[in-house]
N, C-alpha and C positions, 0 to 999 in steps of 0.2 A: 379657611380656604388656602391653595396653595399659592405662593407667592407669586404663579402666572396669573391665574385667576381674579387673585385682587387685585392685578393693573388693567384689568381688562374694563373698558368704560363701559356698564351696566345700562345707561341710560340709552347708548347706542344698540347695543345688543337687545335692549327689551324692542327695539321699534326696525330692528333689522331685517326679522325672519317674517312677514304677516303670520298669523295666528291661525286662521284660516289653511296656511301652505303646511304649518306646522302641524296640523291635526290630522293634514292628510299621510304626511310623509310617518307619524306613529300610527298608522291605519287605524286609526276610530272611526264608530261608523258614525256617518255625516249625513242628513236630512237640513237642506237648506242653513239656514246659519244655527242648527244645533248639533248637538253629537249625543253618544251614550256617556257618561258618564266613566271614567277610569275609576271613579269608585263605589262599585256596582254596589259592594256586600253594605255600603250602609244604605242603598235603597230596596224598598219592594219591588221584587219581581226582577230584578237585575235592573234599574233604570227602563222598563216597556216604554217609557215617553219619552225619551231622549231628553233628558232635563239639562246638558251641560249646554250655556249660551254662550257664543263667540264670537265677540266683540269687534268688527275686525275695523271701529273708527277710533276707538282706543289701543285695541291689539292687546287684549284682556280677554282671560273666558271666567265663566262662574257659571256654579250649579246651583238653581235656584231651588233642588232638592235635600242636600247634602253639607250646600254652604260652600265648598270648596269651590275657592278663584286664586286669582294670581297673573299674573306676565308669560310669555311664553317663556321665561324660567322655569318658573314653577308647574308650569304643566309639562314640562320635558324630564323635569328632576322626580314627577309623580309619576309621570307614565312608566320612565326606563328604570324608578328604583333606585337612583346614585346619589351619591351623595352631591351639594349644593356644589361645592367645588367644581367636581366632575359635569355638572349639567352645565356648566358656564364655560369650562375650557371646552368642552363636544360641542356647544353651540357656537362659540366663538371660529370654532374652526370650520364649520360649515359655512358660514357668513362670508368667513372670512378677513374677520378682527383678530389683529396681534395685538400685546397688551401695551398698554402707554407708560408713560414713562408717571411717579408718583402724583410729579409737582402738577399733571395738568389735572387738574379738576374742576368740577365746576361751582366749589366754595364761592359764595358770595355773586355769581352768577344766575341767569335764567336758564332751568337745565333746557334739553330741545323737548321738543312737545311732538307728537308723532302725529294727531291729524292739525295740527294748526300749522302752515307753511311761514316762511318769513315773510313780513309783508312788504308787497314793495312800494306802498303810498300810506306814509305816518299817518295821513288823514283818517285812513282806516282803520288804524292798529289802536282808534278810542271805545270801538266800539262793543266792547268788551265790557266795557261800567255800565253801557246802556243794560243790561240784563244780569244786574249783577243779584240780584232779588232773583230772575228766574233762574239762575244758574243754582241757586243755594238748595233746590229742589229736583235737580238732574239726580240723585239717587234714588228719587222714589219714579221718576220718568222712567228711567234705567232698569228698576225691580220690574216694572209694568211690561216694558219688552222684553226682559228676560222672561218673567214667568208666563208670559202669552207666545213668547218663539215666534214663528213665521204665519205666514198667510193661513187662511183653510182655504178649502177650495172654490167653496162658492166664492170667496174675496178676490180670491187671484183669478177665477175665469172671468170675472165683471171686468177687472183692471187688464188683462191681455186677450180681452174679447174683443166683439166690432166697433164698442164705441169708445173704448179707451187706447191698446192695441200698446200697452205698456211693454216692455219686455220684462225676462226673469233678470235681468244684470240691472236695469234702471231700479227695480224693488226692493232688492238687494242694496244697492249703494246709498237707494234712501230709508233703507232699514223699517220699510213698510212692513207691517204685521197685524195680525186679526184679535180678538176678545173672543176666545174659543169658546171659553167655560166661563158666562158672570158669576156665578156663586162663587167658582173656586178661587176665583181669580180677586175676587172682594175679600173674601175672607182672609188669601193669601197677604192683602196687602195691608188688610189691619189689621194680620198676626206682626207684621214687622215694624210698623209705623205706627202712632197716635192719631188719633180722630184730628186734634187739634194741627199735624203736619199735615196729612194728607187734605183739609179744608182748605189750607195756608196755601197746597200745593195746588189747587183746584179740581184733584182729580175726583173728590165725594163733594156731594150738593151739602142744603141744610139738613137733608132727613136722614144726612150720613153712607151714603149708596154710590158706588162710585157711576159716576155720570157717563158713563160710556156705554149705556144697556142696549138702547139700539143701533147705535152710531159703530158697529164692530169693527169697520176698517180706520185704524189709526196710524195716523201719519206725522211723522215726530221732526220738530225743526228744532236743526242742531245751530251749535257754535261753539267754536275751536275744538269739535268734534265730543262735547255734550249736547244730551238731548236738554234742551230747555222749555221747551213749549208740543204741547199735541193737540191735533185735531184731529175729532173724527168723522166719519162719513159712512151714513145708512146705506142698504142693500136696495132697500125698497120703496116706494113710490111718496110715502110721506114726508111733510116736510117737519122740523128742519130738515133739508139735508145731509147738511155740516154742522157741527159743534164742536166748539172749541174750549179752550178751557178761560175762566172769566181773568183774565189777567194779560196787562199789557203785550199786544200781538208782535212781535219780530218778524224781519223779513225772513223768507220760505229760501231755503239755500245761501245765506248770507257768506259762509264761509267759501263760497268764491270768487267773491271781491279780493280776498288778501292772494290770491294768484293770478290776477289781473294787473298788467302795467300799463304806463299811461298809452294814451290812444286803442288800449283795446275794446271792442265791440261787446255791451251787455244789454239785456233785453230786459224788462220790468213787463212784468206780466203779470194776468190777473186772476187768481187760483194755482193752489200746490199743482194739478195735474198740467198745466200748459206749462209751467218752466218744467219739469220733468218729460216734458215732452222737448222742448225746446234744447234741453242737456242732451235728449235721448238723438237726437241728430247733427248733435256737434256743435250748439250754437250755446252760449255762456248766459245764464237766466238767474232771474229770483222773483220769486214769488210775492205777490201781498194781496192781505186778504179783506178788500175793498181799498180805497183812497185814503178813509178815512184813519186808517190805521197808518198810513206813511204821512209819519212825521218831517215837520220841516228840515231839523235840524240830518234824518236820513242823509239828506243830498250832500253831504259833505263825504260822505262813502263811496261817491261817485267821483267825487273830482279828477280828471284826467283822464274821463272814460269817454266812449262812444257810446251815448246812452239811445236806446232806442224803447218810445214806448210802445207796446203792447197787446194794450186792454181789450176785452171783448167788443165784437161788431155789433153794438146795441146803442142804445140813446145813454143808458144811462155812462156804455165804456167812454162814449165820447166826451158826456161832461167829466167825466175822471181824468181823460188825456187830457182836457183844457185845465182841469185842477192841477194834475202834475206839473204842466209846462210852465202854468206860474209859479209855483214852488223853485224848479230848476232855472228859474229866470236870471242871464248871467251867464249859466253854463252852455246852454245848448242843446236840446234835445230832439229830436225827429223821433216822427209815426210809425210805423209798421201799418200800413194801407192792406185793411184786409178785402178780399173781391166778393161784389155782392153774393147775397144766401150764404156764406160761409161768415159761420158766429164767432168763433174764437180760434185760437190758436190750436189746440187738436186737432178741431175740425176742420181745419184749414191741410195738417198736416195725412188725416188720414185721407181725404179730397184727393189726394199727390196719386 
């Protein structure tokens, strides 16, 4: 590289440009968070399925056909053709980074991290070990939404229909996506993986099949912007419902805690769809999936907050709100007082 180039702080520039902005401004064509692939001639048919996936919580894309991934370096140094030098001084200058002087580097430091923000309550910044076992399995999360892409249609009209009324930007930020094809999509996952990882990971049962057959809408809960944990949720009238996978549940949006300062307003709600609804109108949410699942030791991720509980308008949300408030005992918590015949926090919303 030339000697601008290598002062240029790389960690900055990869989280500079969104990836997303980047794909549009080399005109690739883009279908919801995929593209075609810039490297057609090693697929069939020139890429027909749009295989390149665009990361935009990481700021990473990958072809789940071809193998090709990378930073938005490397998909600017593939697209334009230049050499790595050149793709770092042209993006630097778009950005608009000048290069730094040698000595600042970030040897023996914590480089920056592009979706984890700095935290501004220590209390929260442990919560990272709590999923440290499911973190270890964000790469096969990760294969699953890459090679499944976006919504189908019957998913997305159920979620921005009359009884959900989600939008396309909420789906998108929570990187909601469908089980288009199970055969191909099984097979895909244990051409790249071992039986014994993917059981470890949850996502195949004992009989070896990955558990997601009927459940096609899946819904991936991140932290410090990996996926670590997914559930999913059926089309059709049978239950279960929801299934998730058999491994310790994390709260549903947790990574909005760490941009939370003290006395700000967060809602504890009950089900993925009512905090994405409660985000979806401006109000700071996480999700958990029953009572049971929020641990005691949770409540220290709140400290300093304005905690309001949530829970559904039923017998059973009430004994969860009376379970939570002794948990938070100390801290302080209030109800969200839902108004008769309205069930839950949707409901309440689409009511408006």
């Amino acid at each position: 590289m030339t000697n601008a180039s290598q002062n240029i702080d790389l960690n900055r520039l990869k989280v500079a440009l969104p990836i997303m902005d980047l794909a549009k401004s080399l005109r690739l064509e883009i279908r919801g968070r995929q593209a075609r692939c810039y490297n057609g001639q090693a697929h069939k048919h020139n890429d027909q399925h749009l295989s390149l996936g665009l990361d935009t919580q990481r700021n990473r894309y990958k072809c789940f056909a071809c193998g090709e991934q990378g930073s938005v370096i490397d998909l600017y140094k593939a697209v334009k053709g230049v050499e790595l030098s050149q793709a770092i001084k042209e993006l630097a200058d778009m950005v608009g980074l000048t290069p730094q002087s040698r000595q600042t580097s970030y040897k023996g430091q914590n480089k920056p991290s592009y979706a984890h923000k700095e935290t501004k309550n220590p209390a929260r910044a442990t919560q990272g070990a709590k999923n440290e076992l499911a973190g270890a399995y964000s790469n096969i999360y990760e294969e699953l939404l890459f090679v499944c892409g976006e919504l189908d249609q019957e998913s997305k009209a159920y979620l921005t229909g009359a009884t959900r009324r989600l939008t396309d930007d909420t789906l998108n930020r929570f990187l909601l996506f469908s089980v288009k094809d199970y055969p191909a999509t099984d097979k895909h996952l244990k051409g790249k993986f071992s039986k014994d990882e993917l059981q470890r990971a949850g996502v195949i049962g004992e009989k070896g099949n990955l558990i997601f057959y009927k459940h096609k809408i899946i819904i991936p809960f991140l932290q410090d912007g990996r996926i670590i944990f997914l559930q999913g949720r059926r089309l059709d009238q049978e239950q279960p419902k929801y299934l998730h996978l058999k491994r310790p549940v994390p709260l549903f949006n947790i990574d909005i805690l760490s941009e939370l300062k003290k006395g700000d307003k967060v809602y504890i709600c009950e089900g993925v769809f009512d905090a994405m609804m409660l985000e979806q109108n401006g109000y700071k949410a996480v999700g958990i999936l029953g009572v049971n699942n929020f641990k005691p030791d949770y409540t220290d991720l709140f400290k300093g907050l304005d905690v309001v509980l949530a829970l559904d308008n039923d017998e059973a949300g009430e004994r969860g709100t009376k379970e939570l408030a002794k948990m938070f005992k100390g801290q302080g918590v209030s109800n969200k007082q839902l108004p008769d015949g309205i069930k839950d926090i949707t409901d309440y919303f689409l009511s408006l």
